[in-house]
FINUNU-21699 format. One record per residue (C-alpha): residue in three letters; x, y negated, z negated; residue number from 1. Coordinates in steps of 0.02 Angstrom, whole numbers, padded with zeros to 5 digits, m for minus. Example, Ala and Ser with C-alpha at 12.3 -4.5 7.8 and 13.67 -1.06 7.14 Angstrom:
ala 00615 00225 m00390 1
ser 00684 00053 m00357 2
//
This chain:
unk m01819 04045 m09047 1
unk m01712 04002 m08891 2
unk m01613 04146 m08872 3
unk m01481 04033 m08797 4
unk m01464 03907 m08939 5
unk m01551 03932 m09072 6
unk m01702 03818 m09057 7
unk m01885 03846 m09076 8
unk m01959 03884 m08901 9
unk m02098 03761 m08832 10
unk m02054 03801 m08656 11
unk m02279 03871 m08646 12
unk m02318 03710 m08664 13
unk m02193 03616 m08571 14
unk m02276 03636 m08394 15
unk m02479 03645 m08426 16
unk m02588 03535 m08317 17
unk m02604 03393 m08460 18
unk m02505 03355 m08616 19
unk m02633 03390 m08750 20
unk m02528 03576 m08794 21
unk m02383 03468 m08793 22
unk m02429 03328 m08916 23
unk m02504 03472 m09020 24
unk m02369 03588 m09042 25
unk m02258 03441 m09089 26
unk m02395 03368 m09193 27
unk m02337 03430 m09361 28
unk m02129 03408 m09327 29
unk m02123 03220 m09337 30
unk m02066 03213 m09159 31
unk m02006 03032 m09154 32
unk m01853 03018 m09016 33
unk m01939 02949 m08887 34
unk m02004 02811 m08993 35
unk m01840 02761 m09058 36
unk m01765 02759 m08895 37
unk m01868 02604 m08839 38
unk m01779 02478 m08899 39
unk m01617 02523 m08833 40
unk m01684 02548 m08674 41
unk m01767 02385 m08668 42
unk m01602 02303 m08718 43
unk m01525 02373 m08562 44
unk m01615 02344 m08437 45
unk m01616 02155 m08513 46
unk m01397 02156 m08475 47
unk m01445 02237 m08307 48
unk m01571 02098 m08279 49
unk m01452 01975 m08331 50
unk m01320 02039 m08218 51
unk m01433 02064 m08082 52
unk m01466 01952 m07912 53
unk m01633 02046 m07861 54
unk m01809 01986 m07894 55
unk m01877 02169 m07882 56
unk m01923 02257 m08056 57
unk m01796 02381 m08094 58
unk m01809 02552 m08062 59
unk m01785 02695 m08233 60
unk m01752 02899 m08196 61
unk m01821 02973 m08354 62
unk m01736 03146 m08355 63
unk m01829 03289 m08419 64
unk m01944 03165 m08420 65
unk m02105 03297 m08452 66
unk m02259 03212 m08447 67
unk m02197 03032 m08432 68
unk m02178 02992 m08602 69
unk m02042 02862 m08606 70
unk m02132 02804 m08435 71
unk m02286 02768 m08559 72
unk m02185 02695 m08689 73
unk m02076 02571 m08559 74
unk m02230 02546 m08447 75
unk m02385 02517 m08555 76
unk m02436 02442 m08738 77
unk m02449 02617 m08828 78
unk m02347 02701 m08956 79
unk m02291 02877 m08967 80
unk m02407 02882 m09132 81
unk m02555 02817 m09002 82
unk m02510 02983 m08889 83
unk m02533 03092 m09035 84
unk m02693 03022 m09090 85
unk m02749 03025 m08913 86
unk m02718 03209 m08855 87
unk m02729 03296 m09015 88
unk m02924 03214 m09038 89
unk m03044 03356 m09057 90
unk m03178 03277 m08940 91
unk m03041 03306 m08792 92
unk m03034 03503 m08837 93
unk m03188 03534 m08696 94
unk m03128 03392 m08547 95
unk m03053 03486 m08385 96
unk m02871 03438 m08369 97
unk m02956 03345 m08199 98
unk m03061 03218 m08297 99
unk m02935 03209 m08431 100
unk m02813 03155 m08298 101
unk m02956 03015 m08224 102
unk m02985 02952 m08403 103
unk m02779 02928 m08448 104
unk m02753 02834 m08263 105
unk m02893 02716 m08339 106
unk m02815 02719 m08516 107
unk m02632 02685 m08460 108
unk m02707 02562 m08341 109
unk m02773 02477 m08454 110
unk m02627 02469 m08555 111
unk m02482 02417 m08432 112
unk m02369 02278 m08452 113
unk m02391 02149 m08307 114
unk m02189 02164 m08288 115
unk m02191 02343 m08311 116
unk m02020 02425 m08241 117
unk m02057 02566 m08104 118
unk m01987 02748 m08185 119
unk m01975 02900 m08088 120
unk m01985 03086 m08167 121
unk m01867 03215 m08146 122
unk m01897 03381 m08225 123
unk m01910 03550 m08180 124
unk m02083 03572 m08261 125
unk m02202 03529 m08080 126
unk m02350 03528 m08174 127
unk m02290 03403 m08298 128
unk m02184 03284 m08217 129
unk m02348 03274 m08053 130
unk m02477 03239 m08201 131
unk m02383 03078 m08268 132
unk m02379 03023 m08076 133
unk m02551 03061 m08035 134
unk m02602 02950 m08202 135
unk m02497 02819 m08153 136
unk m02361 02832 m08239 137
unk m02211 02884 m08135 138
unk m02179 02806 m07983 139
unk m02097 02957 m07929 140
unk m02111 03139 m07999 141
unk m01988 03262 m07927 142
unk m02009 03441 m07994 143
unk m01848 03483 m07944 144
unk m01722 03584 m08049 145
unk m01539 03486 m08010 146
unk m01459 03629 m08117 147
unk m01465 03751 m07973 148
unk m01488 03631 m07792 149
unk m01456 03464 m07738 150
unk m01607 03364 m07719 151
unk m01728 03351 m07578 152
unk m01686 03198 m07467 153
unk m01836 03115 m07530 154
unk m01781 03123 m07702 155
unk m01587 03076 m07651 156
unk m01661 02926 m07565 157
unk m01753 02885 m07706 158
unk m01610 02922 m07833 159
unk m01501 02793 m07731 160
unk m01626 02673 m07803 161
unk m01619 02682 m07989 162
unk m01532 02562 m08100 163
unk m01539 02661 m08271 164
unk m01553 02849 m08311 165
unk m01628 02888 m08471 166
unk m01654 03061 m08568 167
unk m01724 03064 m08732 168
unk m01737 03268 m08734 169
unk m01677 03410 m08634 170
unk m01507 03393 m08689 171
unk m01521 03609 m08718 172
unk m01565 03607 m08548 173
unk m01469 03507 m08424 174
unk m01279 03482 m08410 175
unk m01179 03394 m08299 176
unk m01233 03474 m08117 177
unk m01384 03364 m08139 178
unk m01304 03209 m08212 179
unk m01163 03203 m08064 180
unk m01291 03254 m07921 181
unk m01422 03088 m07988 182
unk m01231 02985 m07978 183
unk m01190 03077 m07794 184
unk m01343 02991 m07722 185
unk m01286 02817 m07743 186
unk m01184 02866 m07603 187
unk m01061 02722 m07575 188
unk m01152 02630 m07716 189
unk m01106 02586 m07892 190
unk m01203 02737 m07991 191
unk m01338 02683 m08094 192
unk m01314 02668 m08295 193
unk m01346 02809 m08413 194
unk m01408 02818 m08568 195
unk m01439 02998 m08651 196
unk m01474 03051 m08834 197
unk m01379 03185 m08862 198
unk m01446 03334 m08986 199
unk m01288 03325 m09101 200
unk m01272 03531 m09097 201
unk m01213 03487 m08931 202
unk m01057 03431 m08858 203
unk m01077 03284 m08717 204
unk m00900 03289 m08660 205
unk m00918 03392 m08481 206
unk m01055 03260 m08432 207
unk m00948 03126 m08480 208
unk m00807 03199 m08368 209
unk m00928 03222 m08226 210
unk m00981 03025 m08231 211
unk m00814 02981 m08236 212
unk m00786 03083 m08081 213
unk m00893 02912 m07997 214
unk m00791 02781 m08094 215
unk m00901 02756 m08269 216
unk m00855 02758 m08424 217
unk m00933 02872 m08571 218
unk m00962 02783 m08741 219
unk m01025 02825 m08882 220
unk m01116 02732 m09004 221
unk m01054 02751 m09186 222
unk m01103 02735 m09332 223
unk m01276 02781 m09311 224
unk m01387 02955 m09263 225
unk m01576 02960 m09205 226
unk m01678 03081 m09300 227
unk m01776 03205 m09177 228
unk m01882 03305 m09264 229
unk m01913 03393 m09395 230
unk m01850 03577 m09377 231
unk m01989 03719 m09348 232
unk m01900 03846 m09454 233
unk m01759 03877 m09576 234
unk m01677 04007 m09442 235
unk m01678 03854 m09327 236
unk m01610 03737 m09441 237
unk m01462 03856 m09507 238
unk m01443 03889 m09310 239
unk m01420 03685 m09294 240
unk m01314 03656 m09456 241
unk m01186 03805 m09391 242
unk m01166 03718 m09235 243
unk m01138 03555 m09297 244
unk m01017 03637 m09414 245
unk m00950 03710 m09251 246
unk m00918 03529 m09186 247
unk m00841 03473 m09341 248
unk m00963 03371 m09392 249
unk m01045 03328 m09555 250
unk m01222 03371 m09567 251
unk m01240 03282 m09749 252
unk m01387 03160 m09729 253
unk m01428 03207 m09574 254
unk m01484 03385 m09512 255
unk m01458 03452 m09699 256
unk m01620 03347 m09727 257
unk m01719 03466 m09625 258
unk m01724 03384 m09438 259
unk m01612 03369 m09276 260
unk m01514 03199 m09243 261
unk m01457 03160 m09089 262
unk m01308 03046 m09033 263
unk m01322 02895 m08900 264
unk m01224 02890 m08772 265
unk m01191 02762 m08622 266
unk m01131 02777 m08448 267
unk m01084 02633 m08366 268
unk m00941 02563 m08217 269
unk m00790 02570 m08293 270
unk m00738 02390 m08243 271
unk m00904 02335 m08333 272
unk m00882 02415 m08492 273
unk m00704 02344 m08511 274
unk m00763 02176 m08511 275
unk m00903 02208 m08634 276
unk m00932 02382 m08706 277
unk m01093 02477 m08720 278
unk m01117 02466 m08889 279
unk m01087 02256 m08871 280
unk m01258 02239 m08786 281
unk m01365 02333 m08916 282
unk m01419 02244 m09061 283
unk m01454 02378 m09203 284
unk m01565 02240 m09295 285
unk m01696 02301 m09163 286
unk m01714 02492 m09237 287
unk m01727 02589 m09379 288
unk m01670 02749 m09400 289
unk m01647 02801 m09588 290
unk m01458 02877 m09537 291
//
């Protein structure tokens, strides 16, 4: 367990030089965020198409973006069900992380949408984040820990280029240092949309504060919670169901049913969102949740 809050601890396998640890210690927890996060990011970056003059795909920062997951899920034709089968296959136990990397730049390759939107990777795991470049899919992978420093100037020049942030983990980890040093790099810029599930044992409201420090607004969209995962223990699901209860929330349907849930919630200009709110330009027909 986290000694910090509660959760089980799968920082061993968060920076290895290939995912298969990864995808195998969340094997048997019905980790499923990422893959219900596609849709809503897909129907944002079709309003910031829409509202967009340039002919250039748009650019994603995946935060705590590990391997390139959501890169592989926004970039190629896979599921998050195809990942698992791939790297927890027993005839991979023997391949070098080297020709595992050569055979996933061919299988992602293979894969990739002929539109594909360009994603860099932020994430304080090096290892991670410079194995879903080196396969091809991350644009960009900065290993660079925007809890404790700014960012390089590469990465801030980079950063100034991004039209959507997305995090679909690491919500234990970073906090608003990291969210208002990606916004500081648009410099004189409109800072680029946000959208972050949000474990629900966690409060969002200093990040909110922090974007609205560079003119965005922070909503929130109701009615609805993602399910994460399943929990790894019953310490870490009484940890999660006393900090709910902590938040005032009601964990009845939800984390009582033995996972995490996480909340969405979107960062955009201010002006923007009071002519048509976040929620506005999602259409919940396109997921399914079960909460």
């Amino acid at each position: 367990m986290s000694p910090d809050n509660g959760k089980a601890d799968f920082t061993h396998v968060y920076d290895r030089a290939d995912p298969r640890d990864y995808f195998r210690s969340l094997a048997g927890l019905d980790y499923e965020m990422p893959q219900l996060a596609q849709p809503v990011f897909d129907q944002l970056l079709a309003a910031l198409a829409t509202d967009s003059d340039e002919e250039s795909p748009l650019r994603v920062l995946d935060v705590c973006c590990s391997y390139g997951i959501n890169a592989a899920l926004m970039r190629c034709d896979v599921t998050l069900d195809d990942l698992f089968d791939r790297y927890t296959d027993p005839s991979l136990d023997d391949v070098s992380p080297a020709d595992l990397a050569r055979a996933d730049a061919d299988y992602y390759a293979e894969r990739r949408h002929s539109d594909a939107v360009q994603v860099s990777g932020l994430d304080a795991a090096a290892n991670a984040v410079s194995y879903g470049q080196r396969v091809g899919l991350l644009e960009h992978a900065w290993g660079e820990n925007l809890e404790a420093a700014d960012p390089s100037d590469a990465c801030t020049a980079d950063l100034s280029t991004i039209d959507l942030v997305t995090m679909t983990g690491g919500s234990s980890y970073v906090t608003e240092s990291t969210f208002g040093r990606v916004a500081a790099a648009a410099g004189d810029g409109s800072p680029p949309w946000v959208a972050a599930f949000v474990l629900r044992t966690l409060p969002y409201d200093h990040i909110a504060a922090r974007m609205s420090d560079f003119g965005m607004l922070t909503e929130q969209l109701e009615g609805v919670s993602f399910p994460q995962r399943r929990f790894a223990s019953a310490d870490e699901q009484e940890s999660a169901l006393a900090a709910v209860s902590s938040r005032g929330l009601d964990a009845a349907g939800l984390e009582e049913t033995g996972r995490y849930y996480t909340d969405l919630y979107i960062s955009r200009p201010a002006a923007e969102a009071a002519d048509r709110s976040s929620p506005e330009l999602l259409d919940s027909s396109a997921w399914s949740t079960g909460a």
